[in-house]
C-alpha positions as a Markdown table, in Angstrom:
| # | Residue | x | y | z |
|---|---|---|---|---|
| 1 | Unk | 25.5 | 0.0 | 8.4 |
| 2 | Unk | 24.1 | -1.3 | 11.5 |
| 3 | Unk | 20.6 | -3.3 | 10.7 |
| 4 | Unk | 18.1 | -4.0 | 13.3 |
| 5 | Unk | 16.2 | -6.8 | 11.0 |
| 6 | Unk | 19.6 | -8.7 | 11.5 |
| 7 | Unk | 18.4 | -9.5 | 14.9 |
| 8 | Unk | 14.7 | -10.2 | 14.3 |
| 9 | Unk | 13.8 | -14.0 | 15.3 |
| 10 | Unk | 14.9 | -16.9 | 13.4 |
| 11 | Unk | 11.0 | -17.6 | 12.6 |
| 12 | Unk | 10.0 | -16.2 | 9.0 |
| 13 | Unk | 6.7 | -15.1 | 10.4 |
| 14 | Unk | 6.0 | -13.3 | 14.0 |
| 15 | Unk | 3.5 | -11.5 | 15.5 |
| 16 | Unk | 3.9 | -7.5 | 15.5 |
| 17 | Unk | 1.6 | -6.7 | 18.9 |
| 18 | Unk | 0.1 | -3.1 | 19.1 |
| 19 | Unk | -0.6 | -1.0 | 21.6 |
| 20 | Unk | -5.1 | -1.0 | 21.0 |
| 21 | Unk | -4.8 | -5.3 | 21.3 |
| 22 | Unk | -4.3 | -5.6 | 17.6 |
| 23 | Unk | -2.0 | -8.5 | 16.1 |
| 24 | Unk | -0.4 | -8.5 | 12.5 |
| 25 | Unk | 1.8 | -10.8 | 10.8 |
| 26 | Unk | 5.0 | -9.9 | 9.7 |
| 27 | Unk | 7.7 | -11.1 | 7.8 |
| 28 | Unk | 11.4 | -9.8 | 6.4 |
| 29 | Unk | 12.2 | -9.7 | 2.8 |
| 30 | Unk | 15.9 | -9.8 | 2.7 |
| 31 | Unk | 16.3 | -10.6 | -0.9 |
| 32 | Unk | 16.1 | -8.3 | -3.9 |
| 33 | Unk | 12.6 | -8.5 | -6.2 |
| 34 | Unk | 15.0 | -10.1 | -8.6 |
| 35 | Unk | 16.5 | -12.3 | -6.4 |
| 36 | Unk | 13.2 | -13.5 | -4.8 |
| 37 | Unk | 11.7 | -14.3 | -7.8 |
| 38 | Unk | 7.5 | -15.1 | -8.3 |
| 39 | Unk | 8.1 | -18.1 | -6.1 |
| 40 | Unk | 10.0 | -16.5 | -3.6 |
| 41 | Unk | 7.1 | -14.0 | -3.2 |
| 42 | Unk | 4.7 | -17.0 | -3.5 |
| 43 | Unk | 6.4 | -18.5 | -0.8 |
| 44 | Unk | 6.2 | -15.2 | 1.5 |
| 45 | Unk | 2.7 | -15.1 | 0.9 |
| 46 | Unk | 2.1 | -18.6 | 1.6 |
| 47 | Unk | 3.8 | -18.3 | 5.1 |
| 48 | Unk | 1.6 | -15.2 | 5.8 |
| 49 | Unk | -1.5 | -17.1 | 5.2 |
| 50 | Unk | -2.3 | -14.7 | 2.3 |
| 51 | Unk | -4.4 | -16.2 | -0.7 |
| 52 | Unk | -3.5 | -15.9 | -3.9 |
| 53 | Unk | -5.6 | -15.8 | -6.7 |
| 54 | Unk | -8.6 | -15.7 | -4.8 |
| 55 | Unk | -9.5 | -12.2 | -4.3 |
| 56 | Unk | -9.1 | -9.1 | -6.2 |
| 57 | Unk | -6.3 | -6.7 | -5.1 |
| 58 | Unk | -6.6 | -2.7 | -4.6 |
| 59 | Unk | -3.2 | -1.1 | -4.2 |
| 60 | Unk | -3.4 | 1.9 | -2.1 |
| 61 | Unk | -0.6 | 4.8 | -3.5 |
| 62 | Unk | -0.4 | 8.3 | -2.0 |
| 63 | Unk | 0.8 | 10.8 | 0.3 |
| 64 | Unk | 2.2 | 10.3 | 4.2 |
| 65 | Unk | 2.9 | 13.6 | 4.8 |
| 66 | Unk | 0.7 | 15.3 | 2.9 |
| 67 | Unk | -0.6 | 18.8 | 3.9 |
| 68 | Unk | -3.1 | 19.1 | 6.9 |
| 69 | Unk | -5.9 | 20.6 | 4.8 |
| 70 | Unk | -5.9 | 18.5 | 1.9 |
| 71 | Unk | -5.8 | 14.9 | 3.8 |
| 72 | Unk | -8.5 | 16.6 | 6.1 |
| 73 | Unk | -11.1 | 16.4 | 3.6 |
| 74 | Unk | -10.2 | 12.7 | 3.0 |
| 75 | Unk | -11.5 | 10.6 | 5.4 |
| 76 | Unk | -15.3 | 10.6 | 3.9 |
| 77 | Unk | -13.2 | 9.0 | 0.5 |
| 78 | Unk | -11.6 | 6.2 | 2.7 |
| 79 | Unk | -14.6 | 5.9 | 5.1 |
| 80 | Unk | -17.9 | 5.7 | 2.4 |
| 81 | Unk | -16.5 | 4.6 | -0.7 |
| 82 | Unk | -13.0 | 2.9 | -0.6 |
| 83 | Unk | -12.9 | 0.8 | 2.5 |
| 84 | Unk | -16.8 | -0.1 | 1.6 |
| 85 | Unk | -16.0 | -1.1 | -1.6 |
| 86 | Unk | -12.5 | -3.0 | -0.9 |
| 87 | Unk | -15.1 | -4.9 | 2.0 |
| 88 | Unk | -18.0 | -5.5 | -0.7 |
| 89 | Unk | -15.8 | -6.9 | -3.6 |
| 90 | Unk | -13.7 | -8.9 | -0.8 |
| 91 | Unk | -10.6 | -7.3 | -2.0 |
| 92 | Unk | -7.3 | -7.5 | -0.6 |
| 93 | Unk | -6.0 | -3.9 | -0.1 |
| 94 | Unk | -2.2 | -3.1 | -0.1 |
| 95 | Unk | -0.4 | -0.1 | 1.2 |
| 96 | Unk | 2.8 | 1.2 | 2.7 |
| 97 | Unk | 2.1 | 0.3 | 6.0 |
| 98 | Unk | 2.8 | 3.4 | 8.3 |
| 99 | Unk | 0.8 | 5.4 | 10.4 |
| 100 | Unk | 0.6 | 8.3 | 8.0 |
| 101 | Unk | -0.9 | 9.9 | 5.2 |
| 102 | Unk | -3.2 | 7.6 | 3.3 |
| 103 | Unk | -2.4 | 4.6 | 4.9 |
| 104 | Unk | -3.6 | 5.6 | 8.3 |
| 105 | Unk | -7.0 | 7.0 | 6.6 |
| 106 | Unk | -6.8 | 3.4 | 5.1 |
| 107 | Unk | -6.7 | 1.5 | 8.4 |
| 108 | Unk | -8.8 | 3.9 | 10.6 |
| 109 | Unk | -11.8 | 3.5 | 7.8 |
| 110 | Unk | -11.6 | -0.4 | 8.0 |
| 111 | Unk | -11.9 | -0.2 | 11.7 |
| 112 | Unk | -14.5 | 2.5 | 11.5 |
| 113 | Unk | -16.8 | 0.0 | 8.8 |
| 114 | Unk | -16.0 | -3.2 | 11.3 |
| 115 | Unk | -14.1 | -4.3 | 8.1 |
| 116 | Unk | -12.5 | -7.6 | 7.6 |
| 117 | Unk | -10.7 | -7.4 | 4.6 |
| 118 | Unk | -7.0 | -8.6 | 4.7 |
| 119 | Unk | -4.6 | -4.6 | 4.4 |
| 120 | Unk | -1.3 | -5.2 | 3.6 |
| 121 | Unk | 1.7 | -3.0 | 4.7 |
| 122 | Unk | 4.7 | -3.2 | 2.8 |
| 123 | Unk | 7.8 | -0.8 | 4.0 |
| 124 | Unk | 11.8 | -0.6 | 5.0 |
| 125 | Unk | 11.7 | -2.3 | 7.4 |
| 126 | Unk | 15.1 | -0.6 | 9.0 |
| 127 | Unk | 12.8 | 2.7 | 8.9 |
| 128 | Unk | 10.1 | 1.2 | 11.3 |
| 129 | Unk | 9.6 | 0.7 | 14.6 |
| 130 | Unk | 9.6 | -2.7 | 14.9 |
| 131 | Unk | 8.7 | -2.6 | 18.9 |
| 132 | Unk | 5.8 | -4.8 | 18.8 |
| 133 | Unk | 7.1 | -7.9 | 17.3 |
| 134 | Unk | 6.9 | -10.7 | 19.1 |
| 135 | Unk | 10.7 | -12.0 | 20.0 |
| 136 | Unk | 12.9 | -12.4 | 22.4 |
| 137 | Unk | 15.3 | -9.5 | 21.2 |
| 138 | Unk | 14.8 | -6.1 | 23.0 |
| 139 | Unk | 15.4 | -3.3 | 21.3 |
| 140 | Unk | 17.0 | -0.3 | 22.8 |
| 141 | Unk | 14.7 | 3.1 | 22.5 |
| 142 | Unk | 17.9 | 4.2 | 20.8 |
| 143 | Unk | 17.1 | 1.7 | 18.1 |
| 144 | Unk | 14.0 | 3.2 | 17.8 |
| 145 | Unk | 12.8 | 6.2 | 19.0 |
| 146 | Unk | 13.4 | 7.9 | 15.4 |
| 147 | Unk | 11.6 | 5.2 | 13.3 |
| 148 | Unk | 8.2 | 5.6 | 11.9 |
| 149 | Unk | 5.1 | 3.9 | 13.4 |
| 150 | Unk | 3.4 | 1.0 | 11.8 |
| 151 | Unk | -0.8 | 1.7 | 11.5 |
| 152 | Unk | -2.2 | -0.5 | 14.3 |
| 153 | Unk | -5.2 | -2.1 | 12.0 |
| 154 | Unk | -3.4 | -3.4 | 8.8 |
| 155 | Unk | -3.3 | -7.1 | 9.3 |
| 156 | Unk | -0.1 | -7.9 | 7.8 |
| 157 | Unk | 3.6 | -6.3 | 7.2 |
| 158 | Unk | 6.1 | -7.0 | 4.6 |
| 159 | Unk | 9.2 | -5.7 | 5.9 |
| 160 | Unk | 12.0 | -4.8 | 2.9 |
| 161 | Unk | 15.5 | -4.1 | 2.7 |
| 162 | Unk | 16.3 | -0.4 | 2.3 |
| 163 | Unk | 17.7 | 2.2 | 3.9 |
| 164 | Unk | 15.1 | 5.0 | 2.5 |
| 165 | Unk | 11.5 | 5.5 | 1.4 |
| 166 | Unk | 10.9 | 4.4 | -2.0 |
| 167 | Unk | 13.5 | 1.4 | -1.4 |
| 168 | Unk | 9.3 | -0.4 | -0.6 |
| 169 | Unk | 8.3 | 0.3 | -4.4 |
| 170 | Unk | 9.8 | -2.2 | -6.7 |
| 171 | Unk | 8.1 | -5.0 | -4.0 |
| 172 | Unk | 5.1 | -3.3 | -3.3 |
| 173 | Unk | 4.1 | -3.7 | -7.4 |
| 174 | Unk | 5.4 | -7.3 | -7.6 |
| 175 | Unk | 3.9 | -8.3 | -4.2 |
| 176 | Unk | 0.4 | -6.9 | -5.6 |
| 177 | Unk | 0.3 | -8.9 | -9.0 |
| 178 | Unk | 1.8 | -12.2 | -7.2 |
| 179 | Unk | -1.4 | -11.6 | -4.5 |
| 180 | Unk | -4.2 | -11.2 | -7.8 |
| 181 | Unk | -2.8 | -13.7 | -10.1 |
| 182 | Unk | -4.7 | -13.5 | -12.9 |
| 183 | Unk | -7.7 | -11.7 | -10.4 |
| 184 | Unk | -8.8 | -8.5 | -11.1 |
| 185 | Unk | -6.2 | -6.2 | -9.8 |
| 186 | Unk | -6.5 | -2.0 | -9.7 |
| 187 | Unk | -4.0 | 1.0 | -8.2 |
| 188 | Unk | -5.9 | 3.8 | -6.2 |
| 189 | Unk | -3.6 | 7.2 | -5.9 |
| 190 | Unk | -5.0 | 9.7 | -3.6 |
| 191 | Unk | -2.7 | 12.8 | -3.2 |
| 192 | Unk | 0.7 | 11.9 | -3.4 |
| 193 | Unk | 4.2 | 13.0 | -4.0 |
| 194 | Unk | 7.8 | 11.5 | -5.3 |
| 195 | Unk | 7.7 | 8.5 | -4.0 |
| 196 | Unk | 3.9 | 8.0 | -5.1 |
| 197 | Unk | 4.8 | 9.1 | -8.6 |
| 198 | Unk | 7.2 | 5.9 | -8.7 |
| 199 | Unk | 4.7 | 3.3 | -7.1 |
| 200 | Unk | 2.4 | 4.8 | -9.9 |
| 201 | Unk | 4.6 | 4.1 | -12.5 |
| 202 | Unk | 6.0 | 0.8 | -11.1 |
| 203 | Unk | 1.9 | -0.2 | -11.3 |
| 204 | Unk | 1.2 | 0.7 | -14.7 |
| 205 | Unk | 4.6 | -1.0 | -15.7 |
| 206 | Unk | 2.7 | -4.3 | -14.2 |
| 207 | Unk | 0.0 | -3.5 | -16.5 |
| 208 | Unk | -2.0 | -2.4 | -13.7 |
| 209 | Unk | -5.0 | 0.5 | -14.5 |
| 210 | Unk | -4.3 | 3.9 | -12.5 |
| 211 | Unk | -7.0 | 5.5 | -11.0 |
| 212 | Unk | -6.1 | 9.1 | -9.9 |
| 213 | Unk | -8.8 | 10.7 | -7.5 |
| 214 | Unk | -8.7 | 14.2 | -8.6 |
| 215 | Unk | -9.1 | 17.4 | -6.0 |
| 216 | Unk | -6.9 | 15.3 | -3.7 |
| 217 | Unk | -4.0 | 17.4 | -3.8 |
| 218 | Unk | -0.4 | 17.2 | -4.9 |
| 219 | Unk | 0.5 | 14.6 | -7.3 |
| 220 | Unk | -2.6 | 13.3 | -8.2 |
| 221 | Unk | -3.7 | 17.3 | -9.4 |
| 222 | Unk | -0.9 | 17.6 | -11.2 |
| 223 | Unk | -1.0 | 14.6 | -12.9 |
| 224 | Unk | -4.8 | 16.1 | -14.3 |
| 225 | Unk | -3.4 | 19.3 | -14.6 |
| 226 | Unk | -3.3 | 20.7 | -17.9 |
| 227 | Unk | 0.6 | 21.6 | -17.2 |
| 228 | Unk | 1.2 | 18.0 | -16.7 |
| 229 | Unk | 2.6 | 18.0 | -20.6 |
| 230 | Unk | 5.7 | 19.9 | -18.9 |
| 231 | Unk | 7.2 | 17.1 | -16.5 |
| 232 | Unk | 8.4 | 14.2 | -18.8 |
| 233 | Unk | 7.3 | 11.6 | -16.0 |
| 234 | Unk | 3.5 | 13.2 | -15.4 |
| 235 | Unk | 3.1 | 13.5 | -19.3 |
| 236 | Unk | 4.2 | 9.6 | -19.6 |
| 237 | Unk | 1.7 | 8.4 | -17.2 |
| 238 | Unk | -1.0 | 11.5 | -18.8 |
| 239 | Unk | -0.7 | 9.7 | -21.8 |
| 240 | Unk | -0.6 | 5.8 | -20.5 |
| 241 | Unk | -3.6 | 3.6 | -21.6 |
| 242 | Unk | -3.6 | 2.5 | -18.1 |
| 243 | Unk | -4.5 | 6.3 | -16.9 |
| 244 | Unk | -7.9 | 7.2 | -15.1 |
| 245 | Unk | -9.0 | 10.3 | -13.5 |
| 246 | Unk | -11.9 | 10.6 | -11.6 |
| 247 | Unk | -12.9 | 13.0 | -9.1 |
| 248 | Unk | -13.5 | 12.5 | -5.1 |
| 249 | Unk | -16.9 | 14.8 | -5.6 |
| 250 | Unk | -18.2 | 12.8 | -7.6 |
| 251 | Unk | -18.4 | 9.6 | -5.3 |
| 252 | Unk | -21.8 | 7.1 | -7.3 |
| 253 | Unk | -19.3 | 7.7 | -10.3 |
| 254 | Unk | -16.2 | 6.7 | -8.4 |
| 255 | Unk | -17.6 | 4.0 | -6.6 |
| 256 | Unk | -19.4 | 2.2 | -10.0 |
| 257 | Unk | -15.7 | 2.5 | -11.7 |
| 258 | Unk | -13.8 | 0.6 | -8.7 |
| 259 | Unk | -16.6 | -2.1 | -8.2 |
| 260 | Unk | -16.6 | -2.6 | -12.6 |
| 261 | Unk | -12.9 | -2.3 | -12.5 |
| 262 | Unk | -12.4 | -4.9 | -9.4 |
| 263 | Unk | -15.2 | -7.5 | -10.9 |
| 264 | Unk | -13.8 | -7.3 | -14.5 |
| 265 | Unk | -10.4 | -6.2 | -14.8 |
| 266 | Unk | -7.8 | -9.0 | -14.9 |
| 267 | Unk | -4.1 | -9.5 | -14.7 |
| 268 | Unk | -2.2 | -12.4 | -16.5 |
């Protein structure tokens, strides 16, 4: 199959330039997790200027496409307590990466506080347009024109191998505990679907605590649901020690659990 990251620049790390003056780093992952190794993702990190084991680490898992009435209600979640609170505890927030769904509530809420805190995208990176980066290869619109967007205010992209969404999953996990090592480290699903259900799982399997906002929609309502007992991979991560559900209404209670859970809760 024909691969556009084969003809990225030589240079492990380049400048993807967007369209509002923004600049991210980006680099390609061409290796499996396995493959790569702690030190390989160590490595990555290091060449992306990201710290590790400095700051704590909020992974961000939930819907893209979610539907228009459920993420509508959303951005007073990402605006007032996650973004704030990622910002306060100096957090390092990481995501899929595309302008969609949660991840663009993510990124316009950051710019929207005057944020600085470092928002990680990690995605195929044969499924995004890669437009913006900064090398001497032109794409054809061809190339492109089919390819999802990257959100213009994360600050850096991991770009994968893999031909579909969810291919992002395995690396999004291992990228997040490599990033807290040993730091306080927590997963945040709001809404979701399929391919949320697998980061969620992929997290806890890191011995990483779940917190599912509640009266999101989708995923994370069914995973409170009462008829959750009925799919085998909802009941497993209903009855995980890892599990927390908390609801979006009730936002002093959410936002004392993510500042306790950042401040206290450690990975080894």
């Amino acid at each position: 199959m024909y691969s556009i990251l084969s003809r990225l620049s030589s240079s492990p790390v380049v400048e993807y330039k967007f369209s509002n003056g923004n600049v991210a780093k980006a680099i390609q992952l061409s290796d499996t997790v396995e493959r790569l190794g702690k030190q390989g993702i160590r490595d990555a990190l290091a060449q992306m200027g990201l710290p590790c084991s400095q700051h704590p680490v909020l992974v961000l898992i939930g819907g893209a496409n979610g539907a228009a009435g459920e993420l509508k209600r959303l951005p007073f979640l990402f605006e007032n307590i996650l973004a704030p609170i990622a910002q306060e505890m100096q957090a390092i927030v990481v995501d899929g990466g595309t302008d969609s769904g949660v991840m663009r509530l993510m990124g316009h809420a950051r710019a929207s506080i005057g944020a600085t805190f470092p928002l990680v995208g990690v995605c195929p990176g044969e499924l995004v347009n890669l437009r913006g980066l900064s090398t001497q290869t032109r794409f054809s619109q061809s190339d492109l024109s089919d390819r999802v967007a990257l959100e213009p205010h994360h600050t850096h992209f991991f770009l994968v191998p893999g031909f579909e969404w969810g291919a992002e999953s395995k690396y999004f996990a291992k990228l997040a505990t490599t990033i807290a090592q040993g730091q306080p480290s927590l997963a945040v699903l709001v809404n979701g679907g399929n391919i949320s259900l697998d980061d969620a799982k992929k997290n806890i399997a890191e011995g990483r605590p779940l917190v599912v906002i509640t009266n999101t929609g989708r995923l994370a309502d069914e995973i409170a649901g009462a008829n959750s007992a009925k799919h085998k991979a909802l009941h497993d991560i209903r009855g995980s020690e890892y599990l927390n559900l908390l609801d979006i209404n009730e936002g002093d209670q959410l936002r004392n659990f993510l500042r306790q859970q950042l401040s206290d809760n450690r990975l080894n």
